[in-house]
Every structure is written in C-alpha cells, then in structure tokens.
C-alpha positions as CSV (number, residue, x, y, z in Angstrom):
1,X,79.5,124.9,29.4
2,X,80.6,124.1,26.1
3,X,84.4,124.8,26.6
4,X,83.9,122.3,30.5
5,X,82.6,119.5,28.4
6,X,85.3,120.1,25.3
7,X,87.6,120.1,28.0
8,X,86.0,116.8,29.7
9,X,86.9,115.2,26.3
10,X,90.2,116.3,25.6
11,X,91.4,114.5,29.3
12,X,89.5,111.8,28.9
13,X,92.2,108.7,29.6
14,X,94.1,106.6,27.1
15,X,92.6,103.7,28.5
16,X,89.4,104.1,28.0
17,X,89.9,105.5,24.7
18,X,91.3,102.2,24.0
19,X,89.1,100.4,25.6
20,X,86.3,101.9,23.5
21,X,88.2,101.1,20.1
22,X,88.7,97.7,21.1
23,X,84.9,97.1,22.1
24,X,84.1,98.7,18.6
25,X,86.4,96.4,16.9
26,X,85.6,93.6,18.6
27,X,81.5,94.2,17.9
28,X,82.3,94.6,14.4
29,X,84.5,91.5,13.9
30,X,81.9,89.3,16.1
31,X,79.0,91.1,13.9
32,X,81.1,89.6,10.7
33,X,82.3,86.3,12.3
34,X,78.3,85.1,13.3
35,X,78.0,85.7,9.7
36,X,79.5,82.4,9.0
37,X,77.6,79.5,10.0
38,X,80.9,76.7,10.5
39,X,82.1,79.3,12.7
40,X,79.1,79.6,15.2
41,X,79.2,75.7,15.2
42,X,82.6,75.5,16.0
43,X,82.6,77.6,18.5
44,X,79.7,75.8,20.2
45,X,81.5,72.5,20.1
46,X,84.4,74.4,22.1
47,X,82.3,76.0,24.6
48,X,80.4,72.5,25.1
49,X,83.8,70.6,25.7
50,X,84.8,73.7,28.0
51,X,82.1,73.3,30.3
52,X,82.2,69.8,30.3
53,X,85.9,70.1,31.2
54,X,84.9,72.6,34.3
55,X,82.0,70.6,35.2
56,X,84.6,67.4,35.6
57,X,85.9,68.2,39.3
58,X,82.7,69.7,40.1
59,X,80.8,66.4,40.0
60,X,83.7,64.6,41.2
61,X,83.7,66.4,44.6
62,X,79.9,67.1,44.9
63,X,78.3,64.3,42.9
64,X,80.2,61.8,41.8
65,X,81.8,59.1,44.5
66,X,85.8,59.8,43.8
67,X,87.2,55.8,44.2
68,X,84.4,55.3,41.7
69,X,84.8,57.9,39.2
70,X,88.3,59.0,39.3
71,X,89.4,59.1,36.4
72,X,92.7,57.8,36.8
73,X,92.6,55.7,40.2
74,X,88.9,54.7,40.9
75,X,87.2,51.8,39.6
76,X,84.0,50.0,40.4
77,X,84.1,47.4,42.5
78,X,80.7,45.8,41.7
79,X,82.1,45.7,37.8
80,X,86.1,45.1,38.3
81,X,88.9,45.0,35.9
82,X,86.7,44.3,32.8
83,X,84.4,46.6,30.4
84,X,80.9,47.2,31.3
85,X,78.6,48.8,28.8
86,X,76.2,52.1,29.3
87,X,74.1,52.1,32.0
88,X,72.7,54.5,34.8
89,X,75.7,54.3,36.9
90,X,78.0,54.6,34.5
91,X,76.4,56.9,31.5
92,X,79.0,55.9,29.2
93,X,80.4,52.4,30.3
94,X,83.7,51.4,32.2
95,X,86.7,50.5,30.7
96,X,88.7,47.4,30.7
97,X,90.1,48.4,34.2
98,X,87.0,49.6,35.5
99,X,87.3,53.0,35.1
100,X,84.2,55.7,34.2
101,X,84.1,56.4,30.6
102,X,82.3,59.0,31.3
103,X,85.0,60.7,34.0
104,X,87.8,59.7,31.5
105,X,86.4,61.7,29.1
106,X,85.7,64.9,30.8
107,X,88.8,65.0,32.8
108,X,90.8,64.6,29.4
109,X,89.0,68.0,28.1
110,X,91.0,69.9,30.6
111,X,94.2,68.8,29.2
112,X,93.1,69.0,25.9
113,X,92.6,72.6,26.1
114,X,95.9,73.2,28.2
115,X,98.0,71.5,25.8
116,X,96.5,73.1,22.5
117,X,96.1,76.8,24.2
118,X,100.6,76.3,25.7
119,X,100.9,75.4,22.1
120,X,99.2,77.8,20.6
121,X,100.9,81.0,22.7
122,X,104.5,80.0,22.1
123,X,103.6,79.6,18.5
124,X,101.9,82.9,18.5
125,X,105.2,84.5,20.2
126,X,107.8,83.0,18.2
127,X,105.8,83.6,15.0
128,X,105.5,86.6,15.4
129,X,108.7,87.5,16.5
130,X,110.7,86.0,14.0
131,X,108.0,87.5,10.9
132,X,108.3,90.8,12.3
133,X,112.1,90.8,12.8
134,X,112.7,89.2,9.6
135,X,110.3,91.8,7.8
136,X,111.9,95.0,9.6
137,X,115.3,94.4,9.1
138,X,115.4,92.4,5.6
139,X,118.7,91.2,4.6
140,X,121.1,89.4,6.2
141,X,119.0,88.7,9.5
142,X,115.9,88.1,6.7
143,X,118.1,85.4,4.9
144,X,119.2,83.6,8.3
145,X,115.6,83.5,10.3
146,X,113.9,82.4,6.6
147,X,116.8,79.6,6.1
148,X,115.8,78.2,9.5
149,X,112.2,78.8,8.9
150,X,112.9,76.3,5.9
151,X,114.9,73.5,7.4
152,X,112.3,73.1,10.2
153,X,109.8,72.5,7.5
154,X,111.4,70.2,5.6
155,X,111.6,68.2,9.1
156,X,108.7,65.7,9.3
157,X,107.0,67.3,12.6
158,X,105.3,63.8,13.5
159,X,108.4,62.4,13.5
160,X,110.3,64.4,15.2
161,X,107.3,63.9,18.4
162,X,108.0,60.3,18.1
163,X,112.0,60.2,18.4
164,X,112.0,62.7,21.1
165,X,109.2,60.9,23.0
166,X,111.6,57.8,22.3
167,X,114.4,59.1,24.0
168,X,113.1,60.8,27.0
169,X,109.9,60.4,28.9
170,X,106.8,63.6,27.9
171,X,104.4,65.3,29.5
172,X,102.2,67.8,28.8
173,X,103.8,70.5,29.3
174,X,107.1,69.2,27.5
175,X,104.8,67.8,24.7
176,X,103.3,71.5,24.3
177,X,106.3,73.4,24.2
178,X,108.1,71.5,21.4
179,X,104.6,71.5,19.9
180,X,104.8,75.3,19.7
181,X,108.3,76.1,19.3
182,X,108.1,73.3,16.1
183,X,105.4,75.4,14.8
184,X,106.5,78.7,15.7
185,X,109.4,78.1,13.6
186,X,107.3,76.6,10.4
187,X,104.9,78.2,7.9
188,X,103.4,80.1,10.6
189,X,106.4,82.7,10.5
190,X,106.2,82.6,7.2
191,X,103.1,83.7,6.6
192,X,103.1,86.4,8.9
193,X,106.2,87.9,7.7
194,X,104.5,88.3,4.3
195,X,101.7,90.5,6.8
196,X,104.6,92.3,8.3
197,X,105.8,93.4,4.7
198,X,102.9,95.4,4.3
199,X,102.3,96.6,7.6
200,X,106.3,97.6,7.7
201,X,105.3,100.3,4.8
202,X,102.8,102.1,6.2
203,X,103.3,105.9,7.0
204,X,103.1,105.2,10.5
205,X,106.0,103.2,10.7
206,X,107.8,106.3,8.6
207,X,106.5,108.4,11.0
208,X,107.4,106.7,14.3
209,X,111.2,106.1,12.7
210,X,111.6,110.1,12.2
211,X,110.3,110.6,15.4
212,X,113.6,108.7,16.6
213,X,111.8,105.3,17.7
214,X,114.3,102.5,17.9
215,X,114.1,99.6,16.2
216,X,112.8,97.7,19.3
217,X,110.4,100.4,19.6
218,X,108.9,100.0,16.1
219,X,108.8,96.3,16.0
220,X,106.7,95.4,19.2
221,X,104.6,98.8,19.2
222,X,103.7,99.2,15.5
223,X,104.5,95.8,13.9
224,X,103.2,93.0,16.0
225,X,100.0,94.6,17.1
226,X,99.0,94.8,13.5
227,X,99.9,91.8,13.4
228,X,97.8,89.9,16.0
229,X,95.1,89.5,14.1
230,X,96.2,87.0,11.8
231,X,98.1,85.6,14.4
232,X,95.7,84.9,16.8
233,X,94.1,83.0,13.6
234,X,96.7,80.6,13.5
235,X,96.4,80.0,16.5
236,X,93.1,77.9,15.9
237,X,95.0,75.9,13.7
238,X,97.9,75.1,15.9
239,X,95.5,74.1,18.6
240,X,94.0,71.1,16.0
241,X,97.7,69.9,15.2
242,X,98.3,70.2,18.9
243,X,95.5,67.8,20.0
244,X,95.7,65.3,16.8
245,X,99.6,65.0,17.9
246,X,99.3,64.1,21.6
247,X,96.9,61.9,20.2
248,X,99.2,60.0,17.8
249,X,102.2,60.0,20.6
250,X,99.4,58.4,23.4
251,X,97.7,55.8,21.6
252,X,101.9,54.3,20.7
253,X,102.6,55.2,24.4
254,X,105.0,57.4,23.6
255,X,104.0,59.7,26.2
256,X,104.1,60.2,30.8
257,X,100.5,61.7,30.1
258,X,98.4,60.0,32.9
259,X,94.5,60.6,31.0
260,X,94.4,61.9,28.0
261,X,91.8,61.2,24.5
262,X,94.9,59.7,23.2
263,X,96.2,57.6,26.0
264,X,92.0,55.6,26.4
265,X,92.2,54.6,22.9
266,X,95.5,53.5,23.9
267,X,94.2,51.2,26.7
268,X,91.7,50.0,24.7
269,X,94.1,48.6,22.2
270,X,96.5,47.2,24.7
271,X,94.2,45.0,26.4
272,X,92.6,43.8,23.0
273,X,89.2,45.6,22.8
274,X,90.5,48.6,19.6
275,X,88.4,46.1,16.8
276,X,86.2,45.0,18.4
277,X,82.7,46.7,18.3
278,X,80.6,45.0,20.8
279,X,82.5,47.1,23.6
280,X,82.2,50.6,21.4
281,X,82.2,52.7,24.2
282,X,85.8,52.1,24.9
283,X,86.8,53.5,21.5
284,X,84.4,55.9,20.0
285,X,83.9,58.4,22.5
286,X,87.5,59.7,22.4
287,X,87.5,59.0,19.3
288,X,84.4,61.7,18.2
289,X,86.2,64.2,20.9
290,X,89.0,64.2,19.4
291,X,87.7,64.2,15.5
292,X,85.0,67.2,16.5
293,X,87.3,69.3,19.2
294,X,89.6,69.3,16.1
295,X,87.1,70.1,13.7
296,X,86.0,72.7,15.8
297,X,89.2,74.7,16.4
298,X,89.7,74.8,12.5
299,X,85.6,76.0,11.3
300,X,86.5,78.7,14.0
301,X,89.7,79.5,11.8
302,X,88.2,79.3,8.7
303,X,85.7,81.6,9.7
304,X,88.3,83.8,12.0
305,X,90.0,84.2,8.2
306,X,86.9,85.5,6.7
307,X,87.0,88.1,9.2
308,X,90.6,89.0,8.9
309,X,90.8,89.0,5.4
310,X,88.5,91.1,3.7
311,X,89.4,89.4,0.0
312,X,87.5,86.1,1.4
313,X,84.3,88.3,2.7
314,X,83.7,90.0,-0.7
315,X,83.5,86.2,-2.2
C-alpha cells in the first residue's frame, strides 16, 4: 500500500505540481501584501473603478435610456447644449453639450484601464527582455542596449507624446504602445538588469549551461521568470504614468480619443466652464478619477515592493 501511494506521488503531473507552488506563493505574498494598509486601499480604489467600468454598458442597455446617456452621442433633450447640475436624472450633472456626467465617467474607466494595462505589458516585455539580455551576455551587447537605455532617458517622455501627437492623429491604442515601448526602454530596463545580475549567478543557471542549454534557453526559462516579480511591480507604476499622460495629451487635444478623463476636462475648458466653480461637476469628477486611479496604481506598488523585497519588510 505504501509503495501504490509512493508511486501515486512520484507520477503526479508537472502541472499540478506547479500549480500547487504557485498557490503557495501566491498565499504567502497576499498574506504579506494585506499587511500593508496603502496597499489594501489601493487596490480597493481599482476594483471600485473596475466594476464601475463593467457596470457602464450594463446600465446603458438595461437601465439607462442610450440617446440620453451615451456617453459620447446622447444628450438630453429637456436640458440641451448647456450644463445642468446634480439631480435624480442625472446623478452627476450634464455637461456643456448635454451629455451624462455620470455615463462620461464610467465609460472612460474602461479605457482607462485598457490603456494603462497595453502600456504596462509591452513595458513589462521589453524590460525585461532587454535587462535579461543585457545581464546574460555582458559586454558588447551590455554596452549597446545600456547606451540606448540612456539616450531614451535623457528624452523628455512628455514631450515626446506631445510632438508625435502633433504630427499624426492618436488613439488609444497608438498612445499605449509608444507609452510602453518609451518606458520599456527607460529605467525600467535598468533596474531590472541590476535583478538579472544576481539571478544570472545562481547555481542553477551554472547548472542548466553544463547541461548544454542554449543561451535562448537560459534567458527565457531561468532569467525572466525570476524576474517577473519585480517586473510585474513596475508595472503598477507604468500604469499611473500611462493614465496621467493620456491625460496631459487630451485636455491640449492632442489626441483621436473619443471619451476619455482627459478629453471632459478638455471640453470643459474649451467651452469656458475649467474656472469656474459654480458648474464643478464638469471638472472635478475626472479630475478625483484620475488623481485617485493614479494614486491607487502606485500604493499598490509601493506595497507590491514591500513584498518583493524583503530589505523593505524587515524595516
């Protein structure tokens, strides 16, 4: 009976093996992350803005009237083409075109969190690509990458958004990818090449070289997923430079964006209303969203760094 059940052990799969690790890891790392209070409040500011970014078309086509409360097209035709303030109909006002605030503002979430999470990934790849390569090889390849690194840091990165938004027309998902690339190639790569040093000298990495693993091999099966961790904690902070820059670019209309945070302050400013605080609802709701989704994204990275580096937790 003994030898059946060692035996049951012994072929257990890989996957669940893994799987099994991973759940254990992740416990332990949730156990230390709800150890910080910012973190638990950042990460209920993101799931509230999540679920009011779901709950957007869901009202929309069950609740809400859509030539009233789209948030691009509709309008109210009882209150047209000027701002009305709070009311039952309209929770947080209209704006100057006789949109729902309210709509506006929901509808924007879902962007919000496309743009920041596109951002964030091919950030994330190139990153973490470009550390690890640069780490493995050292050298000439070290000298060229780090040399590129530099010269895209020394670029002002708002700047940069604001000429190419100049010259040819943005969207999201064009606004996102130079987003990510721009940071993928900055401090980020820096940073975690100085992870991939360490990880590169660890007897596992020895060991998988004598065993005649190619450099391909050792890179993206030893080096980068020790190096997730802190990677996926940059990616909190990409998201918050993400979102602040699509909101720079809207409200100077430098963007194709239909509804975004960015693009209502925008509106509000064009037709006159940005200073003026008897018609508040037209400025500080996007506003907040955009000051506490951004706030958010970065207590959740300060306390993702707690977790990922144990120097910070023994403070």
């Amino acid at each position: 009976m003994t030898v059946v059940q060692n035996s049951e052990r012994v072929l257990e799969p890989l996957w669940r093996i893994r799987l099994k690790l991973f759940a254990r890891g992740f416990k332990k790392n949730w156990a230390l992350f709800a150890e910080s209070p910012i973190g638990l409040i950042g990460l209920g500011v993101i799931v509230f803005f999540g679920l009011i970014a779901l709950a957007q078309p869901i009202l929309v086509n069950t609740v809400w009237e859509p030539k009233v409360y789209d948030p691009i097209n509709g309008f109210d035709i009882e209150i047209p083409y000027h701002p009305s303030p709070p009311s039952a109909r309209h929770l947080l006002g209209t704006d100057v075109l006789g949109r729902d605030v309210l709509s506006q503002l929901m509808y924007s979430s879902r962007f919000e969190f496309a743009l920041g999470l596109i951002s964030a990934i091919v950030t994330v790849l190139i990153a973490t690509t470009i550390g690890a390569v640069s780490a493995y090889f050292g050298g000439l390849v070290d000298t060229i990458l780090m040399r590129l690194v530099d010269l895209v840091i020394m670029v002002p990165f708002l700047a940069v958004l604001i000429v190419m938004s100049a010259l040819m027309g943005v969207g999201m998902i064009e606004l996102a990818l130079v987003i990510g690339i721009l940071s993928g190639f900055g401090g980020t790569a820096i940073v975690i090449k100085s992870q991939a040093l360490s990880v590169k000298v660890k007897p596992f990495v020895d060991v998988a070289r004598v065993a005649g693993g190619g450099h391909a091999h050792i890179i993206f099966t030893h080096l980068v997923p020790n190096l997730m961790p802190i990677s996926l904690l940059y990616m909190m902070f990409v998201v918050t430079g993400a979102i602040f820059s699509e909101a720079v670019l809207s409200f100077f209309g430098l963007t194709e964006i239909q509804m975004s945070w960015g693009l209502m302050i925008n509106t509000t400013q064009v037709f006159g209303y940005l200073m003026r605080f008897d018609t508040w609802w037209l400025l500080f709701p996007a506003s907040l969203s955009i000051t506490f989704l951004c706030a958010a994204f970065y207590m959740v990275g300060r306390a993702l760094d707690e977790v990922v580096n144990p120097r910070l937790r023994e403070r």
